[in-house]
C-alpha positions in Angstrom: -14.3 -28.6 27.8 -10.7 -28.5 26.9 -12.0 -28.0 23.2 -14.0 -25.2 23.4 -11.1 -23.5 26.0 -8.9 -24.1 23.0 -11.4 -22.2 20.6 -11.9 -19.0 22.9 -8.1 -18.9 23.2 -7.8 -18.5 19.3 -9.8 -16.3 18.9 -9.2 -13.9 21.5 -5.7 -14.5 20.1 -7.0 -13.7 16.7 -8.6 -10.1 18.0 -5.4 -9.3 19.3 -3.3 -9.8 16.5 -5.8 -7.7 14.7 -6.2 -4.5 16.8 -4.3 -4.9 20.3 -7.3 -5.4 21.9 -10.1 -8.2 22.0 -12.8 -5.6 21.5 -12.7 -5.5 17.7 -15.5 -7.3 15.2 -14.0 -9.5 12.7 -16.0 -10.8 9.9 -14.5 -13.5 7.5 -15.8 -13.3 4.2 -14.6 -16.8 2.5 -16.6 -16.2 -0.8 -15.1 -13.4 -1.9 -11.9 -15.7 -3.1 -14.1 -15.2 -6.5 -12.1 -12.2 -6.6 -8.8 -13.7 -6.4 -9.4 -16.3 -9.1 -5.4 -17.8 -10.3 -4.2 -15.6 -7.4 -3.2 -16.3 -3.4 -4.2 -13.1 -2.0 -6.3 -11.2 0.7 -8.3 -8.6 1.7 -9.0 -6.2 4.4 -11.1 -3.6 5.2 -11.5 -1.7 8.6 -14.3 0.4 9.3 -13.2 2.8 12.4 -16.5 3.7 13.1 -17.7 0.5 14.3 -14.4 -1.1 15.0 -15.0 -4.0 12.1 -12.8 -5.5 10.0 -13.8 -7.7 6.8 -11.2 -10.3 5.9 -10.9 -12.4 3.3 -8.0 -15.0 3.6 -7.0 -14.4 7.4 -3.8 -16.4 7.5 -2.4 -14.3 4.1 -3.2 -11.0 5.8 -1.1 -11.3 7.9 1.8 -12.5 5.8 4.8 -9.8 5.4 5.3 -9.3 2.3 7.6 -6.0 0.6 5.5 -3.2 0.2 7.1 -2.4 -3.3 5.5 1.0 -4.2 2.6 1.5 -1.6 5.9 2.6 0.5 5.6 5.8 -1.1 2.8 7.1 0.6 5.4 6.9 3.8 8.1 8.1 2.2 6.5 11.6 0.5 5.2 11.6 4.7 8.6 11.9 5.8 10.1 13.6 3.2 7.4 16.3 4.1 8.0 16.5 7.7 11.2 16.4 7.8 11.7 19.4 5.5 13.8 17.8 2.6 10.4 18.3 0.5 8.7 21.5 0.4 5.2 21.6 1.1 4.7 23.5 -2.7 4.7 21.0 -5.4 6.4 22.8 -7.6 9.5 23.2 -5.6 9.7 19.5 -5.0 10.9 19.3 -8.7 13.8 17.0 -8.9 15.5 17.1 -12.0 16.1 14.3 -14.4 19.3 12.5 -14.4 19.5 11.7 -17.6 19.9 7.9 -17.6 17.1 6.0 -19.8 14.2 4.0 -18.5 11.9 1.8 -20.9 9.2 3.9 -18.8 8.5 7.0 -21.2 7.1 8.8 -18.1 9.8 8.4 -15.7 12.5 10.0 -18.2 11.8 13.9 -17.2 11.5 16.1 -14.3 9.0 15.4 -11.3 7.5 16.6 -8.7 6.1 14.9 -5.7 2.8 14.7 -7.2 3.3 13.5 -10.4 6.2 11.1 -9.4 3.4 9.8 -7.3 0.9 9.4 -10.1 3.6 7.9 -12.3 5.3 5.9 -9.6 8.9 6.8 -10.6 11.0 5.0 -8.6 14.1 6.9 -9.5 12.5 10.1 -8.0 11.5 8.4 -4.5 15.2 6.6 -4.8 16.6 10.2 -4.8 14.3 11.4 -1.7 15.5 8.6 0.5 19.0 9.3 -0.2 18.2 12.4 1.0 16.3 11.8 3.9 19.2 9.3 4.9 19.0 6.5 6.4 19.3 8.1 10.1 16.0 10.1 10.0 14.3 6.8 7.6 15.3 4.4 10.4 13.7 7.0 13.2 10.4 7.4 11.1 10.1 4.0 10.6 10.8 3.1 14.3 8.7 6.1 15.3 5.4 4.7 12.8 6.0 1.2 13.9 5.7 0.0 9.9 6.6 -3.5 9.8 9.3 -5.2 10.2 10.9 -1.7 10.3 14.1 -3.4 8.3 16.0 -1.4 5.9 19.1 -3.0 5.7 18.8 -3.8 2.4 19.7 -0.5 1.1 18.9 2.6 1.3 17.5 3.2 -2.4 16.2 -0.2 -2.2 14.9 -1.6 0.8 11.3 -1.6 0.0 11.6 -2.6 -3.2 11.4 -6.6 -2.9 14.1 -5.9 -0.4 14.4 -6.1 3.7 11.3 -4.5 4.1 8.2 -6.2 4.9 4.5 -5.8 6.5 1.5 -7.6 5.9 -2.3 -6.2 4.6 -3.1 -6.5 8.2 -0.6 -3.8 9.3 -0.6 -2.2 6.3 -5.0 -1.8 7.5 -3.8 -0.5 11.0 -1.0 1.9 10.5 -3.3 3.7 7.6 -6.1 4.0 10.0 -3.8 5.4 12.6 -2.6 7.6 10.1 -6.1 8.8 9.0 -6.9 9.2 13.1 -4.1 11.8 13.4 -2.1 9.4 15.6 1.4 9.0 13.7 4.1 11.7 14.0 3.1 13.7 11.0 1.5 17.6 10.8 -1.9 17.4 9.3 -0.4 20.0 6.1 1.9 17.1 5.2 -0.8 14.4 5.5 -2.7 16.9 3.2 -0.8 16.8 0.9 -0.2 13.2 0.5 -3.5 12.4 0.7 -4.8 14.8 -2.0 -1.7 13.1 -4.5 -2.7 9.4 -3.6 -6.3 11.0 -4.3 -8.1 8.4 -7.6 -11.3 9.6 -7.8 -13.7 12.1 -5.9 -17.1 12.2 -7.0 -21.3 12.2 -5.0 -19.5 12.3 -2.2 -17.3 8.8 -2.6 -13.4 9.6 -2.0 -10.6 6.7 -3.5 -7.4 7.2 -2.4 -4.5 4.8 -2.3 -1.5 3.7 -3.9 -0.6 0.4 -5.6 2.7 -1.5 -5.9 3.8 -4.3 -8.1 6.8 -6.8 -7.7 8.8 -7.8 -10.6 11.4 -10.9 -10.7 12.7 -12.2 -13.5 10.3 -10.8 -15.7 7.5 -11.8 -14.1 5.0 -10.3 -12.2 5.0 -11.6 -8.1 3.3 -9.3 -6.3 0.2 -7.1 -6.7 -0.5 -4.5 -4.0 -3.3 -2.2 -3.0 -3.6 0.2 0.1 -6.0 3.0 0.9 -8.8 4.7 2.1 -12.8 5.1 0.8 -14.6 8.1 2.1 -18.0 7.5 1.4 -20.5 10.3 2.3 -18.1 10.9 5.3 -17.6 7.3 6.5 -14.7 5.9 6.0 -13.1 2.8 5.5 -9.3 1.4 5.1 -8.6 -1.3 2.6 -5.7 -3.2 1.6 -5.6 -6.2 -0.8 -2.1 -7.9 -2.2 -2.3 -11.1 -4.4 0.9 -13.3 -5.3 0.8 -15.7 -8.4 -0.6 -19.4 -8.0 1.4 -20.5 -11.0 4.6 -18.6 -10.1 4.1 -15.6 -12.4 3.1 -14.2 -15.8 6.4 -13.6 -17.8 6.1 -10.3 -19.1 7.5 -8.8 -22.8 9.7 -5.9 -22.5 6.6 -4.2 -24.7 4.3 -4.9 -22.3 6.0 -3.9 -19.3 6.6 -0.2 -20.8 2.8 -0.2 -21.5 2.2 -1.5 -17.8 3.7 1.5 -16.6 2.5 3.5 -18.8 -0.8 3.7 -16.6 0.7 3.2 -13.5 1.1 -0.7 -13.6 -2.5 -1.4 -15.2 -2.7 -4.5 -16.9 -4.8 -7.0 -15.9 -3.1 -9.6 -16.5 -0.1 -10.9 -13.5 -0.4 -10.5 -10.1 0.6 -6.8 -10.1 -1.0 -3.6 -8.4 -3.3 -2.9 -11.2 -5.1 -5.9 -10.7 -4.9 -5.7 -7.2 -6.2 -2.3 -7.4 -9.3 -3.8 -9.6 -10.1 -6.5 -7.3 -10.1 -4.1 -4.5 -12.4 -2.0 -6.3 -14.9 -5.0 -7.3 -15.0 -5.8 -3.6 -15.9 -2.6 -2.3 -18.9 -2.8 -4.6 -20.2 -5.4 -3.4 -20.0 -4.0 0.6 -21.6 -0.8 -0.9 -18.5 1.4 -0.2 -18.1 2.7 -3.7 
């Protein structure tokens, strides 16, 4: 009796920690670790509709873990609303500084929409200095995102840094976003969503963001976070994967062509590769 006590306990506990609330479906999919081969990594998916998630990995999704890039999306957000960003692209042009990157396409101008094609860290460095750390504290408080810790620097903190949230909140706060349910106008969730847009094509909708973590010339962290519209339907999905043999080291070469696309190689765990695997799952549910 005491046994099966125990069980109901965990996994009423394991509802909770997933939605609030012990109403939500959870599905564990342990055979999609074929994905994930040379990787420790998960994968979630929520489908609002019928209050499901799909988990591969439950104890790593809800790890916290920096967001590295996929803070972005949160930070165009509040650079939108709080009017340091216009709501035109092409008067959220920040100009160049100058200073040299080995990225060839972070070393000119940017708007918020190709800075957010290109990740250019530089550009988003420069919108949090503006924002300040008053009103990026208040959003972050207001949004609930994490750990909500940004003492590690203003132009740095999500960047391998203080910040951290796991795939599992990374799944929730999206889908709050998505429901019209964080502090944020519907023009400004717009516009972020059409420049995290991949692909849009019969009716199937990609959108997301990836982020990669670099230490020491090696790639540590692969992230992918977004949302699959599919005839209407939608579905959040967030995977990250961390390296089972502590990181490929990476060429100074091959990081420039890395970012080149957007972090693409295959090869380290890094968002590209988090961004395929995500991709090869949702095939195989039938969302894209």
């Amino acid at each position: 009796m005491k046994r099966i006590l125990m069980l109901i306990v965990c996994v009423l506990a394991l509802n909770f920690t997933i939605s609030g609330a012990s109403a939500s479906e959870v599905t564990v999919r342990d055979d999609l670790g074929k994905y994930f081969t040379g990787f420790t990594g998960t994968f979630v998916m929520y489908d609002p509709a019928a209050d499901h998630y799909v988990i591969y990995n439950e104890a790593q999704s809800q790890k916290r873990l920096s967001p590295c890039s996929t803070f972005k999306i949160y930070n165009s957000l509040i650079g939108l609303e709080t009017g340091v960003l216009d709501q035109e692209d092409v008067f959220t042009l920040i100009k160049w500084n100058g200073k040299k990157y080995d990225f060839p396409y972070w070393n000119h101008d940017h708007t918020l929409a190709s800075a957010t094609k290109e990740s250019v860290v530089w550009y988003f460095q420069e919108l949090a200095s503006r924002i300040g750390q008053e009103r990026m504290q208040k959003y972050l408080n207001k949004i609930d995102y994490g750990n909500k810790d940004i003492s590690g620097g203003l132009t740095t903190f999500w960047l391998r840094s203080s910040l951290k949230i796991s795939a599992l909140e990374q799944v929730n706060l999206l889908n709050k976003l998505y429901a019209n349910q964080l502090p944020f106008s519907a023009t400004t969730q717009a516009i972020v969503e059409k420049n995290i847009t991949l692909s849009d094509n019969n009716g199937i909708k990609l959108m997301g963001k990836t982020g990669s973590g670099l230490e020491n010339g090696k790639w540590t962290l692969g992230w992918f976070v977004g949302c699959i519209e599919n005839q209407g339907h939608r579905y959040i999905v967030a995977t990250n994967i961390e390296p089972l043999d502590g990181g490929k080291k990476e060429t100074k070469q091959q990081l420039k062509k890395d970012y080149e696309t957007t972090v693409s190689s295959l090869d380290g765990a890094n968002g590209g590769k988090a961004r395929e695997i995500t991709k090869q799952i949702a095939k195989e549910l039938n969302l894209l």
